[in-house]
C-alpha positions as CSV (number, residue, x, y, z in Angstrom):
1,X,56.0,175.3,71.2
2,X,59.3,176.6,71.5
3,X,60.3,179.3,74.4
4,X,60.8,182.1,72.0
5,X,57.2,181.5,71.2
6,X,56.2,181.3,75.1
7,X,57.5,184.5,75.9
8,X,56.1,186.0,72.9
9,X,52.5,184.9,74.3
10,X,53.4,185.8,77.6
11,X,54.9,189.4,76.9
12,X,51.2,190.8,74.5
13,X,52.8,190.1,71.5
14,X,51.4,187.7,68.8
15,X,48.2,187.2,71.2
16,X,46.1,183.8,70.9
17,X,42.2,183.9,70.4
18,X,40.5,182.3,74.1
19,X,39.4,179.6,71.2
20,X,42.7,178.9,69.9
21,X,44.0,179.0,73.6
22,X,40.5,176.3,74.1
23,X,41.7,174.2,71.3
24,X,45.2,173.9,72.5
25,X,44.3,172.9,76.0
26,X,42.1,170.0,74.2
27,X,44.7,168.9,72.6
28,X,47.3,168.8,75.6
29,X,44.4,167.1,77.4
30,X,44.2,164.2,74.2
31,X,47.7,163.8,74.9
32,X,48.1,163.5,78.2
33,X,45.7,160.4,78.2
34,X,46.8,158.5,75.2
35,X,50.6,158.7,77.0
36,X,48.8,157.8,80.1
37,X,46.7,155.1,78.0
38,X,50.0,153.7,76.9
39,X,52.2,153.7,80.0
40,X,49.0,151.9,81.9
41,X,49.4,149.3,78.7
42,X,53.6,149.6,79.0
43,X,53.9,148.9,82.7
44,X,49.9,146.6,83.3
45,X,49.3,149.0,86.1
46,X,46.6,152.2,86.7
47,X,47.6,155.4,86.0
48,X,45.8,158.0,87.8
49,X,45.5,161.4,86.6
């Protein structure tokens, strides 16, 4: 998501369901482990979240 896009969210425009807004925390979740899944296999230490 670019910055233009940010602020467009943040300023009313272009609004974002609470679903869509759902979805896309999901998804930053999903990624957030699988890096954290992969830097624990990258470095053979925990990673705590």
């Amino acid at each position: 998501m670019s910055l233009t896009s940010i602020s467009k969210l943040k300023s009313g425009h272009d609004m974002i369901t609470a679903l869509q807004l759902d979805a896309f925390k999901e998804i930053v979740n999903i990624g957030v482990g699988r890096a954290a899944a992969t830097l624990n296999d990258m470095l053979d230490s925990p990673i705590l979240l």
